[in-house]
N, C-alpha and C positions, 0 to 999 in steps of 0.2 A: 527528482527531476529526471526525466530521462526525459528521441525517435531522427528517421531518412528518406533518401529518392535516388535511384539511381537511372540509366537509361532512362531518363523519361523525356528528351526530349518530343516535339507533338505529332501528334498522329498528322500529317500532312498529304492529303492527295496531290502528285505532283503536278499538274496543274495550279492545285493552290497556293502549293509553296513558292511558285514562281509569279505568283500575280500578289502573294504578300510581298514578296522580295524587293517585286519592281513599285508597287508601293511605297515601300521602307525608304527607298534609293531616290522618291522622286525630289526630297530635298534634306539637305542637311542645317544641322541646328543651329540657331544664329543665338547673340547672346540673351533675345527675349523669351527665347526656350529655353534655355539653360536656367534662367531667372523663375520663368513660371515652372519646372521641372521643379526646381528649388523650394517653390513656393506650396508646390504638393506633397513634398516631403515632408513641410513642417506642419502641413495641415497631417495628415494620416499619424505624424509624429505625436501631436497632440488628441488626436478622434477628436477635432471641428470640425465638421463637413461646411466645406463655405462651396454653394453651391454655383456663386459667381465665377470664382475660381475653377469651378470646373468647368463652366461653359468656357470660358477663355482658352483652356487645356484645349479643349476638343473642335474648338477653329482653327485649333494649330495645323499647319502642312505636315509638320515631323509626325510622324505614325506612334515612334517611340512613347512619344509624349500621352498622346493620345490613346494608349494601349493602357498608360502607368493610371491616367485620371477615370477613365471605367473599372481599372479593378481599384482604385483609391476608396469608389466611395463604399466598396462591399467590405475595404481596410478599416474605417472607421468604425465598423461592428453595429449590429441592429438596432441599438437604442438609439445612434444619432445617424446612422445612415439612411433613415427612412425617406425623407425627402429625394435622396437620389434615385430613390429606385424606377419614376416612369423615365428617369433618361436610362437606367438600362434595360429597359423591355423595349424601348426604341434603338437602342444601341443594338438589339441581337438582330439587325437585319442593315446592320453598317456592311460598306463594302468593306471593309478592311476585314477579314476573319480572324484577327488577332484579336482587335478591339469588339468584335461581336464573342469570340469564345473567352475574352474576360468579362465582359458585361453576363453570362449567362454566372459563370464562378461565381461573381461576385453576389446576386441575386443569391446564389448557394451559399453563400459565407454569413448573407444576411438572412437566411430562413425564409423567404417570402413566399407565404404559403399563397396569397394570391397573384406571385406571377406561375402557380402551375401550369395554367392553362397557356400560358405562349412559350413556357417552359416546353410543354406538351409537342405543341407545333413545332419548336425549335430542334427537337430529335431524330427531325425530318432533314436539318438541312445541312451544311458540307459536316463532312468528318470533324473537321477540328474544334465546329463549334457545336454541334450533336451530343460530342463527348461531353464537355463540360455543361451543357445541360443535361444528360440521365445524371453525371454528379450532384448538379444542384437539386434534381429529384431527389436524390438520395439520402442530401441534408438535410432537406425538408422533412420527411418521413413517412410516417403514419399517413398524412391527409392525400400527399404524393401517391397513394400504394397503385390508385386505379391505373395511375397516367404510367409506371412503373413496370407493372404487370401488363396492360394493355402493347405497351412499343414493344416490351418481348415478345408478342404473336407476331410482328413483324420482322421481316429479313432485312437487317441493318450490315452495313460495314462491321467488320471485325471488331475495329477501336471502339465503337457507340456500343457493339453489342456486351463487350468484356466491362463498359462503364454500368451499363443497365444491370449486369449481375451482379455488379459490386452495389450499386444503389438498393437493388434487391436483398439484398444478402444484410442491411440495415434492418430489414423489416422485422416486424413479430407480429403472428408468426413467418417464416420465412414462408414463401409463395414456393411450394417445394413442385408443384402441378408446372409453372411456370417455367424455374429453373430446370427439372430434369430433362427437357429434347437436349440441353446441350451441352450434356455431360457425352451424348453419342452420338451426334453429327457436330462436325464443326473443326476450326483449326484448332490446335493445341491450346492456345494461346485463352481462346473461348473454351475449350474444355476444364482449363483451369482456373478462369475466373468460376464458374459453375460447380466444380470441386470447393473452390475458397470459401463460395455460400451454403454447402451444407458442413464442411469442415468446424467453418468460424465457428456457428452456432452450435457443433457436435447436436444438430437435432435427428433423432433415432428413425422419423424416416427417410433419411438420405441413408443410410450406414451401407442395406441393401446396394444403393447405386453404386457406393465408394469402392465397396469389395468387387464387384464385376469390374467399375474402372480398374483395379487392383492389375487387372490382366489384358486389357483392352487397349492395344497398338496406336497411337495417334496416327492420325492421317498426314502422310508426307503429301499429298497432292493437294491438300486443303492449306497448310500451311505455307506449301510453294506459291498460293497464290495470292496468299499474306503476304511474303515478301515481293511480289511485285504490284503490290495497292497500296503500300506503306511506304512515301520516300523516305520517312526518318522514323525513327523506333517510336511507336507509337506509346501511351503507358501500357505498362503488362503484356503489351502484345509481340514480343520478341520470341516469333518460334523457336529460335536454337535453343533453348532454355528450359521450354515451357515444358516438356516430359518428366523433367526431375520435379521441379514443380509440381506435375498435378499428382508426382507418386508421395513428395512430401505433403501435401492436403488429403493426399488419403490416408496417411496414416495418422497424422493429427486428428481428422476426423474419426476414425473407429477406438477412440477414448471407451470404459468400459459406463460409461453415462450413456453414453448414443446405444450402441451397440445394444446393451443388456444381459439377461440369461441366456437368452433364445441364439444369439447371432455371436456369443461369447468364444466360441470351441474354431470357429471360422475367422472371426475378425485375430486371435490372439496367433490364427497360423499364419496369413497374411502380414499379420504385425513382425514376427519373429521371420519373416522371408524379407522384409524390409529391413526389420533391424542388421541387415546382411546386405541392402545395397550398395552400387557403386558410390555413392551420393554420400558424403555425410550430413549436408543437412536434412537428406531423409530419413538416416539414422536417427538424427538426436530427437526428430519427428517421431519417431517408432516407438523409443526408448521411454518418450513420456508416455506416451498412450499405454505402453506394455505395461509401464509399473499403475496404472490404476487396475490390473486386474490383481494384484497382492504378489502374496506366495510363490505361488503357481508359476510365476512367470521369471524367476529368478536365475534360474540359468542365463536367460538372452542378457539380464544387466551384468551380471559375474564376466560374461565373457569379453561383452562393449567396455569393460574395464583394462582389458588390454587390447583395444582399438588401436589403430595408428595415429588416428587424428587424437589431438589431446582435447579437442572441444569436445568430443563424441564423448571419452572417456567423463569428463568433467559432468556432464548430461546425466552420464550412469547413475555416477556419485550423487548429483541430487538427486535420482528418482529413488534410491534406496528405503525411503524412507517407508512407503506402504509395502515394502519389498519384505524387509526387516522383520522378523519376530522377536519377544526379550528371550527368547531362547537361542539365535544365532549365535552361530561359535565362529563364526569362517569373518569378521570384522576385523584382525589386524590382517588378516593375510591380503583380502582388499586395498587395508590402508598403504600395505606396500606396492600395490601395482603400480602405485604412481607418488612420486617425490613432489611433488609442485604444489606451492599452496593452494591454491584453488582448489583442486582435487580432494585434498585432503580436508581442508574448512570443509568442503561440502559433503563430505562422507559423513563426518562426524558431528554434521549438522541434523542430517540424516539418521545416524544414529539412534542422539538423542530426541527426538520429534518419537520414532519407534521404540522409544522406551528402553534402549540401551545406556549404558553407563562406561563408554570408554575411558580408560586412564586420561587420556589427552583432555578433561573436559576439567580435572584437574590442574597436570601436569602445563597447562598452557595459560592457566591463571599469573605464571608467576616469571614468563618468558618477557624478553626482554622484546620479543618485537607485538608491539601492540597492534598489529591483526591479527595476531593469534590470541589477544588476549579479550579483541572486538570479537572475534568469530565466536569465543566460548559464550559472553554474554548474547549473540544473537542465535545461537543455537540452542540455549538453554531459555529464550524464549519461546525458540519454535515448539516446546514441548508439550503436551496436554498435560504434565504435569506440573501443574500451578505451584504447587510447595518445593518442589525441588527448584525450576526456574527462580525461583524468588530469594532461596536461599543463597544461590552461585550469584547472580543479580545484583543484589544488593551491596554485596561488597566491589563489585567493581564502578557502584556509583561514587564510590571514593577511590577510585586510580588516578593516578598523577596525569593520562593525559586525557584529556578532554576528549579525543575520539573513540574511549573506549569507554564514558562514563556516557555517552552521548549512545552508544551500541545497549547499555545497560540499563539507560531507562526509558529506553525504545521497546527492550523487554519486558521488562515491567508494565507494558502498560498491557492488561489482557484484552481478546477479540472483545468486539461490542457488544455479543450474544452474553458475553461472562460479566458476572457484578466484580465492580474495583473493590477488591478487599480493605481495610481499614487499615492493616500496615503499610498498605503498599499506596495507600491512596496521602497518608503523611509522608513516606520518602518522597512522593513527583512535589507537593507541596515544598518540601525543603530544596527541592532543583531547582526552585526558582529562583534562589539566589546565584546560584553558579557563577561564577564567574564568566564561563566562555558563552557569549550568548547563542551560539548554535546547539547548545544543551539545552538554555533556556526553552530557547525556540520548540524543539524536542518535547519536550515537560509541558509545554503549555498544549503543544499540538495533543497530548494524550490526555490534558486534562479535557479539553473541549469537546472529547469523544461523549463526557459527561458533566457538563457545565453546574455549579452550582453558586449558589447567592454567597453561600458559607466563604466561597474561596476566591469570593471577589476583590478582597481587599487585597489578598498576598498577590491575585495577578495586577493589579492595579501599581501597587507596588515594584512590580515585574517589572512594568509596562515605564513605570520612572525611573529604574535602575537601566533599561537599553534607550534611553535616552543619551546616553552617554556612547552605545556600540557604533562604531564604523563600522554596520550595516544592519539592515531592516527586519531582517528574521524575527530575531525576539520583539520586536515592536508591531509587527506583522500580526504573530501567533498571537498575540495579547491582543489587540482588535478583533480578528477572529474569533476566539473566547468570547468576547463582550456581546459582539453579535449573535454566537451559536446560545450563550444565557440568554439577553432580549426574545430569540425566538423560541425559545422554549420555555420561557416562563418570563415575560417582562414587568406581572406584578409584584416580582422579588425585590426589584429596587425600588429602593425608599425613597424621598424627596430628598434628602441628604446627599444618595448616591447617584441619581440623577443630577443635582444641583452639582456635585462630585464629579462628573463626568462631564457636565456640559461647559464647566471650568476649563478643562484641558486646552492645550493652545492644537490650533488646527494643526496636522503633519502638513509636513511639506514633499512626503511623499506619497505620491498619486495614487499608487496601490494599496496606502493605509485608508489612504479616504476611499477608496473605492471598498474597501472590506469593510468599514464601517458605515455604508450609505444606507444601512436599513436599521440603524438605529435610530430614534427618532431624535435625541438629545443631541444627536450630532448632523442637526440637519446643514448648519453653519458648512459644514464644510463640503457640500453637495455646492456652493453659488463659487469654489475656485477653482477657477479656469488653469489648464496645463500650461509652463512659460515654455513657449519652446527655444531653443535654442537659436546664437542668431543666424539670420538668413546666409551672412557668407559659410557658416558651416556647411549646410545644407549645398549651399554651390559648391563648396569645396566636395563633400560627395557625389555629388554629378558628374564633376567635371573627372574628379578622380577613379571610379567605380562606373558610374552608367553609362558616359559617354564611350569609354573602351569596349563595355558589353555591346552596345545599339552599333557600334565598328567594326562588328564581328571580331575583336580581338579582347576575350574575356580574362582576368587576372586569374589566377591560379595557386595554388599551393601545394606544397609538399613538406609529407611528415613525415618525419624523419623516425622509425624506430628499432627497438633492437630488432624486430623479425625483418623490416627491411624498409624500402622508402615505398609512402603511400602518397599517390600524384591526384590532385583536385581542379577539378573547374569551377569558379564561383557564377552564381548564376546573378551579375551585378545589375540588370534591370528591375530582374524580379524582388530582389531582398537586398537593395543598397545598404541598408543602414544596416540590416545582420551582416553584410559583406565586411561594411568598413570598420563596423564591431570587431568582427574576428581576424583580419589582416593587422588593423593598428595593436590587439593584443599579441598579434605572433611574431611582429617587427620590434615589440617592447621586450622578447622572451622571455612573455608571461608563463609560454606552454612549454619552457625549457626544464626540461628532467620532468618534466609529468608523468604520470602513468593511467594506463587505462584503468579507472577504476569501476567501472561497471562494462563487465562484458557477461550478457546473456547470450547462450550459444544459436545460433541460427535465427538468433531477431538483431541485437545491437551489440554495438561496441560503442564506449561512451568516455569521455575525455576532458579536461579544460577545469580540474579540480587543485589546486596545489594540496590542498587540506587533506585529500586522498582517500577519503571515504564518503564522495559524494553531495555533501551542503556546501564547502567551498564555493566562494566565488568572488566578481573582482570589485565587490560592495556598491554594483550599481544595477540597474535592469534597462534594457531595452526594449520595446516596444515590438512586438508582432508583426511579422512581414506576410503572411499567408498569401500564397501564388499557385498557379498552377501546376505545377510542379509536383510531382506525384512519388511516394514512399517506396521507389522500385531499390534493386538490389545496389547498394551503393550509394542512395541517398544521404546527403550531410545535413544534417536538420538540428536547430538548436534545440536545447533540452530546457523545459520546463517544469515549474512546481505549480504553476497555475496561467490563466493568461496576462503576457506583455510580464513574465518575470524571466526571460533570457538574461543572461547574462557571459559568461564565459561556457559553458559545458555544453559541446555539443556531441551528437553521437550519427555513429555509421551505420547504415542498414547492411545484415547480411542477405536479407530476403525481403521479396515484399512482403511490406504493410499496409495494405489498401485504410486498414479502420484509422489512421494518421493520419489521411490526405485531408487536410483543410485545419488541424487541429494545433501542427507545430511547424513554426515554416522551416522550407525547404531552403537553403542559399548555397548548395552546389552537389557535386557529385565526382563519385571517382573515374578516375578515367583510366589508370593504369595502377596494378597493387593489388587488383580482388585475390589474387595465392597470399599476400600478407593478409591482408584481411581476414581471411579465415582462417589464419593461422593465428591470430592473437587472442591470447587469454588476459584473463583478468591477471591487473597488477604489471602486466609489462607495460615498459618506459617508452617515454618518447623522447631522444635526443631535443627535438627541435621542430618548429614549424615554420619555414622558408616561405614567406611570400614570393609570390613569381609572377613575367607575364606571359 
């Protein structure tokens, strides 16, 4: 499950910020807004589009209202949204520009490949709703490229233009002709969305641009002029920022994939003058790209191992791995540069992937804290050696605690390219009785990489033993199976087993019917409708979350951790129900003594597990908020395993994430804390999460 937003409030021309304001201000909600506000929560809650419903919304005086029922119907997702979409190609030319730059979002959220063309025209007009149309070109794709490509020959505002690189930067092939003027005219701000689309893609011909960027000054007078066309941080477009930015997309980009033979002797000097920036997340940027050229490049990781920052060093540790030969001798004196487990897992993760054999891969079998006993089972998968993995593996499918038998046949299950060997293909079979069903869950997810008729019975089986779990994992993974067999072979079931199958009593949870809606025996349960909860709930989120948001006075939080306290704003318009999700769990102290257990150095920190290696959660899922809201530095975005399975685990952006925007929703940002923030490693705690207003 893992992603964020930070700064992102909207790109607003001050003129128009002041003509939504006085909009916003012209009246306040009386109780038949609160009621229908109410009443589109439980519709988006459910994905019914009642289109009546919406009209009613949008003869409301309150804007709020009216703002929530244009992106509601792009909430609903494309198979039932479609009916609203001529109200929002009507919508993108509402006076209100809130309600016109969610109607274009939403159209993005919905793929509609035929609002391109007013999509097209709409990139013409104010800032704030421009932007979120090159977005929705950008979700659309492929059919988008022309309308894409074509507004890049034009000279937009900064915020539309930094949207259309990133829309760009979707494409294959990337429009490299297109993208590169604005790698060298332009604010920062635009020279690093433009950096982002050849980086993302590491495609070899940007490499050449990246390394001249490598040396090439932004324009202070270009982006003085950003800050005064921007009255509030537009996404991405925050010049103080955007220099370390476009140094970190340069060296992510000159990876030795992009790069090649030719440009290897240049991009690996560059690399290693980065690996030495002020910046550490251009470091840990450097650090990966440096270890895809092997050997050669081992000194700059030896040395980021005694970095100051500990995420840097941690970065090192994993990139060892192509670093590494079975001839290194210099691997304990490494392992002591740094006492923290993080550090350490990851060296020795490293190790073994390069074909070393540390003590510790032993010695930590039989330790009493089982992350060290998880970390040996998942490093001794990461290995190309199948017989050894298998061997260390196997026995820790029998440890006492379920998160390290859950790490061990996670292992065991080989990449898709490899055939599942016959011992190893009867241990996942035997996991299916486990007791803990986030094992199960596990065992079956690797079984499904390879579905067969043989092993239908034991999952079926499965599938009636978490009948019984307080929560859906294993009941999940076992419909998925059913379905990945049906489509790859559905003449395997017999009239028995069909007969067998269509027996089953319908689930009562949404996402099981929803993973089994393309099997045909289970068509029964495509005709039940979502119960939504009742209507006072919903009010009571209004009145508790949205109303405070649309009053300019937004509820807040703050986490409490050992590196220090981290202070939040919930964005309670845009994402109520993720809001009041995660407030009512942090007033429960659900998130007391937790710990970060996924933190990736310069993308996320991730949180809301008590189970502590990531499947935890608080055995229920909420539903998808997606807003406009965009994956800047700081963003708070819940974490997913698929869509509408939120539940408690949300995680922090340390950097933007453009390729997130639309995919996990955003419900707030930090506001004070980014020194903690990049200061946390994996495994540190968190006292407490204090609701606030």
């Amino acid at each position: 499950m893992p992603f964020r937003k930070s700064c992102v409030s909207l790109c607003l021309i001050a003129g128009v910020t002041l003509h939504a304001d006085a909009l916003n201000a012209q009246v306040s909600p009386g109780a038949a807004d609160t009621r229908l506000y109410a009443q589109l929560l439980s519709m988006t809650d459910t994905r019914q589009l009642d289109t009546l419903l919406i009209d009613r919304c949008l003869a409301s005086r309150w804007q709020p209202l009216r703002q929530a029922a244009a992106l509601a119907i792009g909430q609903v997702g494309a198979e039932r949204g479609a009916p609203g979409v001529p109200r929002l190609r009507r919508l993108l030319n509402d006076r209100n520009p809130s309600v016109a730059a969610n109607s274009a979002y939403a159209l993005g959220l919905l793929r509609d490949s035929a609002s391109i063309p007013v999509l097209t025209a709409t990139v013409a007009s104010s800032p704030e709703v421009a932007q979120e149309a090159a977005w929705a070109l950008g979700e659309i794709g492929a059919p988008a490229r022309s309308a894409i490509t074509g507004a890049l020959k034009t000279t937009r505002p900064p915020a539309v233009t930094i949207q259309l690189l990133l829309a760009a930067a979707k494409l294959r092939p990337i429009p490299v002709a297109e993208i590169r003027p604005f790698l060298r005219n332009g604010a920062s701000p635009v020279v690093w969305a433009a950096a982002y689309a050849f980086a993302r893609s590491r495609i070899p011909a940007g490499v050449r641009d990246l390394i001249d960027l490598a040396d090439t000054p932004t324009s202070a007078a270009t982006d003085a002029r950003v800050n005064q066309s921007v009255a509030s941080f537009a996404p991405y477009a925050d010049p103080r920022v955007a220099p370390a930015r476009i140094r970190a997309e340069v060296a992510r980009g000159l990876a030795k994939s992009a790069a090649g033979d030719s440009l290897r002797p240049v991009a690996i000097t560059v690399l290693t003058r980065l690996a030495d920036d002020g910046d550490p997340h251009v470091r840990i940027n450097a650090l990966r790209s440096l270890s895809t050229y092997g050997p050669a490049v081992k000194a700059a990781l030896v040395k980021a191992t005694r970095d100051a920052d500990a995420n840097v060093r941690i970065a090192a540790a994993q990139s060892f791995a192509t670093v590494f030969t079975k001839t290194s001798s210099d691997f304990a004196s490494l392992l002591g540069a740094d006492t923290s487990l993080m550090y350490r897992t990851s060296l020795v993760a490293s190790a073994a992937r390069a074909g070393l054999r540390p003590t510790e891969l032993t010695q930590w079998t039989s330790s009493r804290d089982w992350r060290l006993r998880a970390a040996v089972a998942a490093a001794e998968g990461d290995t190309l050696d199948r017989a050894f993995a298998i061997a260390r593996a196997t026995r820790l499918t029998r440890d006492p605690d379920p998160r390290v038998r859950e790490a061990a046949y996670g292992a065991l299950s080989p990449p898709s390219s490899m055939p599942l060997e016959d011992s190893v293909h009867a241990i996942l079979v035997n996991g299916l009785r486990d007791p803990d069903f986030y094992v199960r869950a596990t065992v079956l997810g690797a079984l499904a990489d390879r579905p067969s008729a043989n092993d239908l019975a034991a999952v079926l089986a499965s599938y009636q033993q978490a009948g019984r779990d307080s929560a859906n994992d294993a009941r999940l993974a076992a419909v998925q199976y059913v379905a990945a067999l049906w489509k790859r072979d559905s003449s395997s079931f017999t009239s028995a087993r069909r007969a067998e199958l269509s027996a089953l009593p319908t689930p009562s949870d949404p996402l099981e019917r929803a993973a089994g809606a393309a099997v045909p025996v289970w068509n029964k349960w495509k005709t039940v409708m979502p119960s939504p909860r009742p209507l006072a709930w919903y009010e009571g989120v209004v009145r508790g979350v949205v109303l405070p948001s649309a009053a300019g006075k937004p509820l807040g939080a703050t986490i409490a951790t050992v590196r220090g306290p981290i202070k939040l704003e919930m964005f309670g318009e845009d994402a109520p129900i993720t809001v009041w999700n995660f407030l009512t769990l942090a007033r429960s102290g659900y998130y007391r003594n937790t710990r970060f257990h996924r933190v990736v150095p310069n993308f996320v920190a991730q949180d809301g597990d008590p189970r502590d290696d990531g499947n935890g959660g608080p055995g229920y899922a909420i539903r998808d908020e997606m807003n406009r809201h965009r994956y800047e530095r700081g963003a708070v975005g819940m974490a997913l395993s698929g869509p509408d399975t939120g539940g408690s685990q949300y995680f922090i952006t340390h950097s933007p994430q453009p390729h997130l925007d639309g995919h996990y929703t955003v419900f707030g940002r930090v506001v004070s804390g980014f020194d903690v923030l990049d200061k946390l490693v994996q495994g540190d705690a968190i006292t407490s999460i204090t609701a606030t207003r």
